[in-house]
Wavefront OBJ file of the C-alpha trace (Angstrom):
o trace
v -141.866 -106.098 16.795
v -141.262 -109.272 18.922
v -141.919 -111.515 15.549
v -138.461 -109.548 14.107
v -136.556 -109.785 17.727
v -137.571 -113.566 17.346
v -136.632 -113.634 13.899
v -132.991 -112.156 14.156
v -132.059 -114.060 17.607
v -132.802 -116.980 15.732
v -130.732 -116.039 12.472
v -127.846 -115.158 14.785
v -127.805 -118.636 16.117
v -127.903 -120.332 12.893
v -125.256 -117.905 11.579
v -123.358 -118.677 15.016
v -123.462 -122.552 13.942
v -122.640 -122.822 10.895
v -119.718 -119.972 10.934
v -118.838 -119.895 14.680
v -116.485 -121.443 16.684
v -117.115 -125.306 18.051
v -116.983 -125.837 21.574
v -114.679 -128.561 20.820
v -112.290 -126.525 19.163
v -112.498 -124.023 22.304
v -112.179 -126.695 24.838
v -108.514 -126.098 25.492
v -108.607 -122.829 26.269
v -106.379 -121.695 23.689
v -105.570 -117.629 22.550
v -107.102 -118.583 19.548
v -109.923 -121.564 19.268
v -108.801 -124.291 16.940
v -105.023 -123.099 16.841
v -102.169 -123.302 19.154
v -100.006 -120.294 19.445
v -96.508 -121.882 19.683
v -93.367 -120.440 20.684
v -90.070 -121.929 18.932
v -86.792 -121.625 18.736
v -84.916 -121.465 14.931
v -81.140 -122.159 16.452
v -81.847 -125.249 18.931
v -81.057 -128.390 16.416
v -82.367 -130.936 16.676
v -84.897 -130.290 18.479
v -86.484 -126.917 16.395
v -84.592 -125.010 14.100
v -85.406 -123.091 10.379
v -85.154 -124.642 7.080
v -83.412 -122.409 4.587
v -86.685 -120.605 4.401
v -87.150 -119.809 7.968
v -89.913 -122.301 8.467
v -89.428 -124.157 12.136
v -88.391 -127.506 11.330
v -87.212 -130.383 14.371
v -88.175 -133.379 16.493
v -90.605 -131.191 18.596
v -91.606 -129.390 15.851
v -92.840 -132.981 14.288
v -94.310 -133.943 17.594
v -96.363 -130.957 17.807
v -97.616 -131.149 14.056
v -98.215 -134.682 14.779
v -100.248 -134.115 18.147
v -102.058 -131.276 16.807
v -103.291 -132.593 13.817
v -104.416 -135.855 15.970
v -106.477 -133.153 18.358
v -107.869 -131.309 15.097
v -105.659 -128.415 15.541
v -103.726 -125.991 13.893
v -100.460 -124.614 14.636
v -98.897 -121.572 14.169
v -95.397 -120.902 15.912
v -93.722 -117.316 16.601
v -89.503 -117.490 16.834
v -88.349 -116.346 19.800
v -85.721 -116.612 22.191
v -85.655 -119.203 25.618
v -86.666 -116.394 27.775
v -89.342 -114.824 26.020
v -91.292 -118.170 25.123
v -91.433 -118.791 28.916
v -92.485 -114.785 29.793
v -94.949 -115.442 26.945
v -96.392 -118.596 28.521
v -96.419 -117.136 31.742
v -98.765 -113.341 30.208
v -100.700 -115.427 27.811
v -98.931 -114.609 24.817
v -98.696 -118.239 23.964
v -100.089 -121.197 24.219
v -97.481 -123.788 23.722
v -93.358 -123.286 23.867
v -92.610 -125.565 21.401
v -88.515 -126.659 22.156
v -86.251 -128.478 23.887
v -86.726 -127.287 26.965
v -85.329 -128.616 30.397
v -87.718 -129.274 33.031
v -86.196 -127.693 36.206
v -87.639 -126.697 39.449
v -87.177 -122.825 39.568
v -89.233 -123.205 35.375
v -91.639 -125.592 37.108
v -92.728 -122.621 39.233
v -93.981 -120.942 36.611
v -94.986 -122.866 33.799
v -96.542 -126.525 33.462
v -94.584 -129.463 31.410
v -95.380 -131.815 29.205
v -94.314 -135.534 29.894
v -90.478 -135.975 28.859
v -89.785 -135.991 24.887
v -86.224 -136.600 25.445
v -83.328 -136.965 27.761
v -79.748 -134.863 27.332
v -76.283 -134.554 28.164
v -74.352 -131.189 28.473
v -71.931 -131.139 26.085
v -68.335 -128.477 26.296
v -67.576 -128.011 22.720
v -64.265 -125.976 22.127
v -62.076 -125.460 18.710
v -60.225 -128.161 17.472
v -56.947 -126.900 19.242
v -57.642 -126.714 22.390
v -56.747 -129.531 24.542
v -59.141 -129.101 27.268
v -61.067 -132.422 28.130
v -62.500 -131.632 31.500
v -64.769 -129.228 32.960
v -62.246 -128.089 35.266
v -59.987 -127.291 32.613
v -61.576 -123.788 31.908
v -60.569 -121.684 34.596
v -60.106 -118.199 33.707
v -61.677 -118.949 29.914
v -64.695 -117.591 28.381
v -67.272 -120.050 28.029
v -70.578 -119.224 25.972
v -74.072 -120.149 27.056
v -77.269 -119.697 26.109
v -79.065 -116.935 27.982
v -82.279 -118.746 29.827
v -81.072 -122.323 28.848
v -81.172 -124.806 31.444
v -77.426 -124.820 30.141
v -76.817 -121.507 32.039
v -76.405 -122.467 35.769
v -74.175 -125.742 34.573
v -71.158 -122.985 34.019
v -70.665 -121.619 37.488
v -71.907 -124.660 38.898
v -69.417 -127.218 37.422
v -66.915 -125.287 35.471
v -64.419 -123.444 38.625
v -63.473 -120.121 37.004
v -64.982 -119.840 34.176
v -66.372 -116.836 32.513
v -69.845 -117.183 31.414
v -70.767 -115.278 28.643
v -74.484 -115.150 27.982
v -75.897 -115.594 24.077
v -79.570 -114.839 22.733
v -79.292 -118.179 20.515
v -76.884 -120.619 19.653
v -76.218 -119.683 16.332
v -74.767 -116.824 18.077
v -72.787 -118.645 20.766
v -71.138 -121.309 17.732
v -70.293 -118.241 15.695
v -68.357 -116.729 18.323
v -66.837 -119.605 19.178
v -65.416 -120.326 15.564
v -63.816 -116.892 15.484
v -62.261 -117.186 18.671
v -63.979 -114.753 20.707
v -64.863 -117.295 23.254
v -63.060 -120.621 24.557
v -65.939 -122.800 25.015
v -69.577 -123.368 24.334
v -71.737 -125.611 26.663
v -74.989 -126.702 25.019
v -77.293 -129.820 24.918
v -75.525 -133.061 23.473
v -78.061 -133.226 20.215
v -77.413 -129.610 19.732
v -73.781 -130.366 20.148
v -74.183 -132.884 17.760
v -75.702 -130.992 14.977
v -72.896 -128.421 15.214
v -69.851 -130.782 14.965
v -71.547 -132.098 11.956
v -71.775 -128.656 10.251
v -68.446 -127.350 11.529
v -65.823 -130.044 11.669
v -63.140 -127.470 13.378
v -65.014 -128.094 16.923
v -64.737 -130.601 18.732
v -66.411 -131.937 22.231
v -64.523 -131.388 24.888
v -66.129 -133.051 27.624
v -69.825 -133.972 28.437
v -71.968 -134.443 31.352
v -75.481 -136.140 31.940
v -78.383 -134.290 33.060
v -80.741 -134.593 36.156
v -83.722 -133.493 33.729
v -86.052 -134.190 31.079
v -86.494 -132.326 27.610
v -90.038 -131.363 27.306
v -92.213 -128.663 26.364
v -94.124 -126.295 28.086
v -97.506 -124.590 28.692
v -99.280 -122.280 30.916
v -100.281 -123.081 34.679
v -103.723 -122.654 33.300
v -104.352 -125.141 30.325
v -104.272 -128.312 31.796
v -106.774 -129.296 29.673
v -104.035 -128.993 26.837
v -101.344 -130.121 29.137
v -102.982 -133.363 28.973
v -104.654 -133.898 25.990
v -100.496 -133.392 24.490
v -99.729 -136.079 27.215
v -102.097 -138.215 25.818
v -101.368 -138.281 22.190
v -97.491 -138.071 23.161
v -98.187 -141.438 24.648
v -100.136 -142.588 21.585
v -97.098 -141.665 19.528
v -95.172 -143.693 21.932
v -97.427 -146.989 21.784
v -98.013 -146.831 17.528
v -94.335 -146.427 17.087
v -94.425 -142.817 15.690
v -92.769 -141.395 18.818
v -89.951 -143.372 17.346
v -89.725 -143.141 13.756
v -89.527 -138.877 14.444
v -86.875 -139.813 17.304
v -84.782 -141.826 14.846
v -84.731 -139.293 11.709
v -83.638 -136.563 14.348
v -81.142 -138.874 16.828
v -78.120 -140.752 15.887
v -78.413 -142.714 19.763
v -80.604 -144.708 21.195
v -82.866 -143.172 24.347
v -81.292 -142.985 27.549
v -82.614 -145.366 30.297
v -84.373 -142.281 31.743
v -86.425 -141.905 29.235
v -87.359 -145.446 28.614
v -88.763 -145.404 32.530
v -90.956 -142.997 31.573
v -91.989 -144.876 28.468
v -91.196 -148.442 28.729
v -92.762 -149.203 25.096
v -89.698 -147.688 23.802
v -87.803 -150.398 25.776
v -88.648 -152.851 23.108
v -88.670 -150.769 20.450
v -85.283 -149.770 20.808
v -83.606 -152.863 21.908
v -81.659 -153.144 19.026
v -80.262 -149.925 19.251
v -81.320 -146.915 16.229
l 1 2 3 4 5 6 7 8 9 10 11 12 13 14 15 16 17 18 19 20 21 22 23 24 25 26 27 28 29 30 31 32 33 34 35 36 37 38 39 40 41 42 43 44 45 46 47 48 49 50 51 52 53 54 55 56 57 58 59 60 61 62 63 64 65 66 67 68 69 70 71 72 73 74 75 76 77 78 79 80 81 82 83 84 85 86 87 88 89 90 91 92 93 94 95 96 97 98 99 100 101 102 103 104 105 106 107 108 109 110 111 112 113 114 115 116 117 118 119 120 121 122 123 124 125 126 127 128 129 130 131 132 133 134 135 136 137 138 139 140 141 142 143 144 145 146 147 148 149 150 151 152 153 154 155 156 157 158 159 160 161 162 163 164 165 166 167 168 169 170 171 172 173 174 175 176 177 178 179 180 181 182 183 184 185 186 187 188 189 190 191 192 193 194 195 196 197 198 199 200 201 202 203 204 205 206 207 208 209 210 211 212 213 214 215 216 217 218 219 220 221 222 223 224 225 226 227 228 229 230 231 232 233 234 235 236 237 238 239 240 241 242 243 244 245 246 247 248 249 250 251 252 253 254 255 256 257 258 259 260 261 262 263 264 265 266 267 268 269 270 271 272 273
């Protein structure tokens, strides 16, 4: 009887090796060894949006493909909105929220970011006939935002008297804004970007910089991931990769903000995109 119990504790660790989980692939902590569970975004251009197939495509998007595959990882995203990718980070429903996200205090509380992948402006884009040009100039008007965005406190805070009007998306927010229903939309400048490009009846208003990086976020509890993105971020940064993705996604060069916080980009970028 002990010869069998010897005999199938040492099949199960053979079977345990060869079909098991590494402990390399488990060192992260991830929901699922070997794979990140990322939450995206399919409306926040450039930064992750869907093809015509649905698939999440982007500058983070690429970053995180890139960085994964350098750990060994898979990835597998889940669409979702601002709000729930942080609730999800925050239960354990994800691993990764992989967007533009802006790194402000009250988030910070909750969630841990990566090192900066970008730096914004807000942007005011309007239709073509209006004639407003400054933020004060939308007292009294409906202006759409981005429900959870680090967007949504830059309407009561620098726009006196204007409605906000909360969207899930900003597909949402740009429709409504075509047909009238609203006066403005404030968004990120890339984003803005993106949609004067695929509607040429808006137009930018006015625009304002930030007091924030773009990053991505993870869970209080996987710093180990936290910095093992960090580091191949940074590796991106020094082999140049960091900004071949930045240039088929951004039609200007990095802010100075973001260069402090990489200075390699300094010379690569000196002579603009």
């Amino acid at each position: 009887m002990f010869r069998i119990a010897l005999a199938a504790f040492a099949g199960a660790l053979v079977l345990a090796g060869c079909g098991g989980t590494s402990s390399a692939d488990d060192q992260y902590g991830l929901l699922e060894p070997g794979t990140i569970r990322a939450a995206t975004q399919t409306s926040q251009p450039p930064f992750a949006y869907g093809d015509p197939s649905g698939k999440p495509v982007g500058f983070v998007i690429d970053v995180t493909d890139e960085a994964a595959k350098r750990l060994g990882l898979k990835v597998d995203y889940k669409s979702t909105s601002v709000t729930s990718s942080l609730a999800g980070l925050t239960s354990h429903q994800y691993d990764l929220a992989a967007s533009g996200l802006g790194v402000t205090d009250e988030r910070a509380k909750s969630v841990a970011f990566t090192k900066p992948l970008f730096w914004s402006t807000t942007a005011v884009l309007t239709g073509g006939k209006s004639t407003a040009a400054k933020l004060t100039d939308f007292g009294g008007r409906k202006v759409g935002v981005v429900t959870g965005s680090a967007q949504e406190p830059f309407v009561p805070a620098k726009m006196p008297g204007a409605a906000p009007i909360g969207f899930p998306n900003a597909n949402a927010a740009v429709s409504q804004l075509l047909n009238g229903s609203i006066d403005a939309f404030v968004v990120g400048g890339p984003d803005a970007e993106h949609f004067l490009k695929q509607y040429p009846s808006l137009r930018r208003a006015t625009s304002a910089p930030v007091d924030h990086p773009t990053s991505m976020a993870v869970p209080k509890d996987h710093s180990a991931l936290l910095t093992a993105l960090d580091q191949q971020i940074g590796a991106m940064v020094a082999d140049g990769t960091y900004a071949r993705l930045y240039r088929k996604y951004f039609t200007t060069a990095p802010l100075p903000q973001l260069v402090a916080a990489w200075p390699e980009l300094g010379a690569q970028f000196a002579g603009g995109l």
